[in-house]
PALUM-896286 format. One record per residue: x, y, z of N, C-alpha, C in turn; residue in one letter. Coordinates in Angstrom, 3 decimals. Layout:
<pts>
[[X; Y; Z]; [X; Y; Z]; [X; Y; Z]; "a"],
...
</pts>
This chain:
<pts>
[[50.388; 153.924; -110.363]; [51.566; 153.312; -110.948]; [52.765; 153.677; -110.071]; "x"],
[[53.710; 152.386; -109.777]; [55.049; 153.128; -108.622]; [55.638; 153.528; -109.561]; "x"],
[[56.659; 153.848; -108.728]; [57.689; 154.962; -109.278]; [58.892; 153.925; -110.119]; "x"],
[[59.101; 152.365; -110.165]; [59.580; 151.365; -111.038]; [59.078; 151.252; -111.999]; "x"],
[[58.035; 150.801; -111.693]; [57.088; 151.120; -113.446]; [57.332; 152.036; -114.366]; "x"],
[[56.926; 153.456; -113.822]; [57.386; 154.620; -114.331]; [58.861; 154.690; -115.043]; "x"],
[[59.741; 153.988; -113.931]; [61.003; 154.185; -114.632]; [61.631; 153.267; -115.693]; "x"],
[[61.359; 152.480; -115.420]; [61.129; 151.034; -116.536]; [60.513; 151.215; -118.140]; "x"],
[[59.402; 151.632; -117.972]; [58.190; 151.531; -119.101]; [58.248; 152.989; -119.791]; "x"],
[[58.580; 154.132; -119.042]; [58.470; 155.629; -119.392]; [59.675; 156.015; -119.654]; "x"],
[[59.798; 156.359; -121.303]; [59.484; 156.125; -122.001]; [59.751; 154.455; -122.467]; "x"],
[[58.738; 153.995; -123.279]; [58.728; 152.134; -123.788]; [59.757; 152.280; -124.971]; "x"],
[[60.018; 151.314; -124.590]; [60.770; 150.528; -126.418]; [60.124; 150.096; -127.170]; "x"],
[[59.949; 150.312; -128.583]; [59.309; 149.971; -129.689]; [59.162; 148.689; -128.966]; "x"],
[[59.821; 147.583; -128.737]; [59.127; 146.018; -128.873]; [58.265; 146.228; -127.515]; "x"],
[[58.916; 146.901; -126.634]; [57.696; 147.126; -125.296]; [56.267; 147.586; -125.727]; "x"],
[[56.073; 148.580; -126.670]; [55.132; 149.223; -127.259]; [54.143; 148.369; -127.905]; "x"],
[[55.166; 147.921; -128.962]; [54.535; 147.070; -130.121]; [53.380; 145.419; -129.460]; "x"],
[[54.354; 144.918; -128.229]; [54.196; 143.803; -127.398]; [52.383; 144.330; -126.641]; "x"],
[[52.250; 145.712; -125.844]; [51.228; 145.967; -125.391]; [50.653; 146.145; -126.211]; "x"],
[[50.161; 147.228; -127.094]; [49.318; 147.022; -128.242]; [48.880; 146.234; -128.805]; "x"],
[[49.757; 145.021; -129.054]; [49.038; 143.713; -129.783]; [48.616; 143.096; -128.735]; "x"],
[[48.802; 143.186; -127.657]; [48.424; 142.096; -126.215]; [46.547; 143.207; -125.672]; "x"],
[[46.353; 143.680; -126.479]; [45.119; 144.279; -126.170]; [43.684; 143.187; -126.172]; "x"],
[[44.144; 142.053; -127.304]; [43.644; 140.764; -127.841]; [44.387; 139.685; -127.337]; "x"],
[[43.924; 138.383; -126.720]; [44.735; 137.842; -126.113]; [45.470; 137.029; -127.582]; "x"],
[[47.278; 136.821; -127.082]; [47.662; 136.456; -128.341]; [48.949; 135.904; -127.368]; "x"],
[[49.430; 134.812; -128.501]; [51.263; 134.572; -128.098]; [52.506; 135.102; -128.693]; "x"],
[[53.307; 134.735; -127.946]; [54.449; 135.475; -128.874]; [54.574; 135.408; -129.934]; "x"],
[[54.237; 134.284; -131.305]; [54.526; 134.029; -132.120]; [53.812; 134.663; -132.783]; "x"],
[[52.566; 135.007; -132.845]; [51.458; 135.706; -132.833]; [51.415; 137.019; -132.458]; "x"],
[[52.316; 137.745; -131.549]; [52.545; 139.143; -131.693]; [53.433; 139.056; -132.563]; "x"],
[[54.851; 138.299; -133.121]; [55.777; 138.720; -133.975]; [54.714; 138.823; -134.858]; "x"],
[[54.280; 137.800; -135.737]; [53.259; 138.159; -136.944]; [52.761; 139.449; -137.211]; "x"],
[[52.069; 139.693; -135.852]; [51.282; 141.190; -135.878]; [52.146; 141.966; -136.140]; "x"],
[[53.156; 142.218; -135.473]; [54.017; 143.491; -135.493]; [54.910; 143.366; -136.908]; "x"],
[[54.639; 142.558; -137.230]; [55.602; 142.297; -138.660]; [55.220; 143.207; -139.996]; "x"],
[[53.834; 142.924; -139.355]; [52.250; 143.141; -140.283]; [51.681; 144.700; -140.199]; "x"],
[[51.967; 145.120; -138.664]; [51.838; 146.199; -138.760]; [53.129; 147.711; -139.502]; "x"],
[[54.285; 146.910; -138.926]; [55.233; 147.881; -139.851]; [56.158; 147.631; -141.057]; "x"],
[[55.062; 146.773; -141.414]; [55.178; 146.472; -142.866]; [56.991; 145.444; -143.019]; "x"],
[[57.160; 144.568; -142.538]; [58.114; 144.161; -142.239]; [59.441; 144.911; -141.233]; "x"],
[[59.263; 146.166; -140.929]; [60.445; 147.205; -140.883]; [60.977; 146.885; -139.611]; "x"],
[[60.298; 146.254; -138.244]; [60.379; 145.386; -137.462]; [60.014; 144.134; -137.053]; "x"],
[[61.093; 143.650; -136.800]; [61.006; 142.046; -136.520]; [61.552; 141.453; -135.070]; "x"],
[[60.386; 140.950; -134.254]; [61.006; 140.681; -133.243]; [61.523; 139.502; -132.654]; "x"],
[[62.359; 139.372; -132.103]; [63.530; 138.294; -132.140]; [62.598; 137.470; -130.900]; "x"],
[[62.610; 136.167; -131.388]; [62.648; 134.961; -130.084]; [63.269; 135.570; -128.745]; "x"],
[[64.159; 135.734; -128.884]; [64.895; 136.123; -127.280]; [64.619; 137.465; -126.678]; "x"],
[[63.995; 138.548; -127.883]; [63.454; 139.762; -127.307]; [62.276; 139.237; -126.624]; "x"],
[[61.775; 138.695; -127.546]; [60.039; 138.480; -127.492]; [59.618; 137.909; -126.060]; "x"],
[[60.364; 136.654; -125.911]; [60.242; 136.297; -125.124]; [60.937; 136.605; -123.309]; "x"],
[[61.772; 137.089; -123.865]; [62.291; 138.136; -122.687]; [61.231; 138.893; -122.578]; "x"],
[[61.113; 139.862; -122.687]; [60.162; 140.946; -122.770]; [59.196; 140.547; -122.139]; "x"],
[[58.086; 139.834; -122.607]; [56.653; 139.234; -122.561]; [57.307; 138.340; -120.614]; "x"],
[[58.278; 138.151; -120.694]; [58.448; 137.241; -118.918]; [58.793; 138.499; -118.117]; "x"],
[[59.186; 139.684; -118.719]; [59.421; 140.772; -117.534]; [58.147; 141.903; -117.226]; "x"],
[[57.570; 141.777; -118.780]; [55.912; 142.194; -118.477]; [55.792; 141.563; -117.860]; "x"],
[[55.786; 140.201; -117.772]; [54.605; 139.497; -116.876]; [54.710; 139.397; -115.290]; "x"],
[[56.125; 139.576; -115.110]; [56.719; 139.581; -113.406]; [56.362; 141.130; -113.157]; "x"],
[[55.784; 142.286; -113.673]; [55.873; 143.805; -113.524]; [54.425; 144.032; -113.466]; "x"],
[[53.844; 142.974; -113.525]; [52.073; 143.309; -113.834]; [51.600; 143.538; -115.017]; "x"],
[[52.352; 144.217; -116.455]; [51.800; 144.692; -117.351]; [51.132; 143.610; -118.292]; "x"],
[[51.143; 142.491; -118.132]; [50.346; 141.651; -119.020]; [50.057; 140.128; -118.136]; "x"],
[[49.023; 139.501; -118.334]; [49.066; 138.477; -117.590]; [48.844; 137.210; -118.629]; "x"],
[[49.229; 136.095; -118.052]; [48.855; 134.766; -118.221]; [48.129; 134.684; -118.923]; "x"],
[[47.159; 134.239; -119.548]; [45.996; 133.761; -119.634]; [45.128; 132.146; -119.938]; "x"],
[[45.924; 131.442; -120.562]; [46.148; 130.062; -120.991]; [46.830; 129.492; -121.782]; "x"],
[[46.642; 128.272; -122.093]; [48.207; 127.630; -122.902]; [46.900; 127.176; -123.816]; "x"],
[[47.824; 127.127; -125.293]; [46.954; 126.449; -126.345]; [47.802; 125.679; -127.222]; "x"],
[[47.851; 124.417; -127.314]; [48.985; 123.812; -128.475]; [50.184; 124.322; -127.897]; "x"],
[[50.760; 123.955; -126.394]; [51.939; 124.638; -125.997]; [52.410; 126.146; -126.043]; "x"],
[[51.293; 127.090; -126.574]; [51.592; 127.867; -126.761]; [51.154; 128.859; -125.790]; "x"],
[[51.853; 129.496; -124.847]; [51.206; 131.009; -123.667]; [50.465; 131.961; -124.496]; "x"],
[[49.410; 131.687; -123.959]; [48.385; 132.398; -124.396]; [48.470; 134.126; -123.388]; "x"],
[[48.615; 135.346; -123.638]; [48.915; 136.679; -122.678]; [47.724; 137.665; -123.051]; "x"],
[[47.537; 138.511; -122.342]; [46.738; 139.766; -122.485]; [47.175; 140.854; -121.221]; "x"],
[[46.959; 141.940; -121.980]; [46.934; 143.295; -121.614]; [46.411; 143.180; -120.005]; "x"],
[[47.412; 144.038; -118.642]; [46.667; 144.238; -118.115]; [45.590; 145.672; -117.660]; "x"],
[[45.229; 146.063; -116.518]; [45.163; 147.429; -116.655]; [45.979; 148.305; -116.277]; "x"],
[[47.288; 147.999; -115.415]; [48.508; 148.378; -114.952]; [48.617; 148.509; -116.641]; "x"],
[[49.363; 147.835; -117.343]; [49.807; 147.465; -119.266]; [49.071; 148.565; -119.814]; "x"],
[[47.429; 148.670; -119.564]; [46.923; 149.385; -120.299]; [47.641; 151.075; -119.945]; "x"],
[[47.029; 151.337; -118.573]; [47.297; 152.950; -118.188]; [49.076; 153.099; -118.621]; "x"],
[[49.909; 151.885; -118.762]; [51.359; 152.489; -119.246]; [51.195; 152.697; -120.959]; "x"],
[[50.518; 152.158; -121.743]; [50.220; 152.271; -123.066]; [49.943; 153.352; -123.276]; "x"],
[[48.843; 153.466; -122.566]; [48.209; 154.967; -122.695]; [49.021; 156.246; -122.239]; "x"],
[[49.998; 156.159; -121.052]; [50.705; 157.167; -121.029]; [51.783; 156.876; -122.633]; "x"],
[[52.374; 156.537; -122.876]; [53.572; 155.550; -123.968]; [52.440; 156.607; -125.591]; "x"],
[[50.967; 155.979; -125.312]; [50.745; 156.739; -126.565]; [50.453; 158.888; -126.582]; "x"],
[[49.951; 158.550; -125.372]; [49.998; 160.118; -125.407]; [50.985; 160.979; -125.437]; "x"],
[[52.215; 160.699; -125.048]; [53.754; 160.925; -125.365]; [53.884; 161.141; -126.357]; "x"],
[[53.805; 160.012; -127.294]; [54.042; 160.111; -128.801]; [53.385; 160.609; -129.748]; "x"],
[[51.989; 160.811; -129.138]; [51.300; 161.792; -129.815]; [51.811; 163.592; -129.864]; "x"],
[[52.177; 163.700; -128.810]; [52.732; 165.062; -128.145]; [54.080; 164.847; -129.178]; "x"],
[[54.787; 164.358; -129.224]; [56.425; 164.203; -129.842]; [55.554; 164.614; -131.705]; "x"],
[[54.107; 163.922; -131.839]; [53.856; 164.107; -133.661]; [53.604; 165.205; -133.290]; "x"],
[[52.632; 165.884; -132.452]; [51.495; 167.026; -133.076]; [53.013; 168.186; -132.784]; "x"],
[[54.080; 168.560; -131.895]; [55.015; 169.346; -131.383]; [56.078; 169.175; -133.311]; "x"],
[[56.066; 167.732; -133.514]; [57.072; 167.707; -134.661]; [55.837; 168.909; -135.983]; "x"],
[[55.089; 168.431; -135.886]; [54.335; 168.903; -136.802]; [53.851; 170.500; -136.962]; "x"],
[[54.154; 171.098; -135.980]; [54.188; 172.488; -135.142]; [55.381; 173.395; -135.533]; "x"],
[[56.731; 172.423; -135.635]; [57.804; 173.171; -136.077]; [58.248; 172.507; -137.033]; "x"],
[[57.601; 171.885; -137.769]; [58.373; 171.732; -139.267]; [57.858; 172.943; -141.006]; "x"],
[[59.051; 173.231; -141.017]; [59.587; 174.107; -141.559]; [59.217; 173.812; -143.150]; "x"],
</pts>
């Protein structure tokens, strides 16, 4: 991974986060908002102009690619550049629970 990536992605933004995780399955934007809607119980909602921002600067950075159009719709998935930044993104946050969980009082 260069050292842009790194600085870009490390640490992710919730919609950066939320965007790879659901892109593990190939899906579209409209179709990750759903998911992510679904997964935090409404508590985030991601905007057309995030979404789609986002998902075009993954895609110029390597972290997710193309995959096909369906009913006009960009079809994306995870790449393995996407994956190994996820995976650093989750092991982080695992370290931030098990450290919170260590010193709570």
């Amino acid at each position: 991974m260069d050292a842009h990536i790194k600085k870009v992605y490390v640490p992710m933004t919730e919609t950066g986060f939320y965007i790879l995780l659901c892109l593990q399955e190939p899906n579209h934007g409209y179709g990750i908002v759903q998911k992510v809607k679904e997964l935090t119980n409404d508590d985030i909602v991601l905007t057309p102009g995030t979404m789609y921002g986002s998902l075009s600067k993954m895609e110029k950075d390597g972290l997710i690619s193309f995959e096909r159009e369906e009913q006009k719709r960009k079809i994306y998935r995870i790449t393995e550049l996407g994956r190994e930044v996820l995976e650093i993104e989750m092991n982080r946050i695992e370290r931030l629970y098990n450290n919170m969980k260590e010193m709570r009082l």
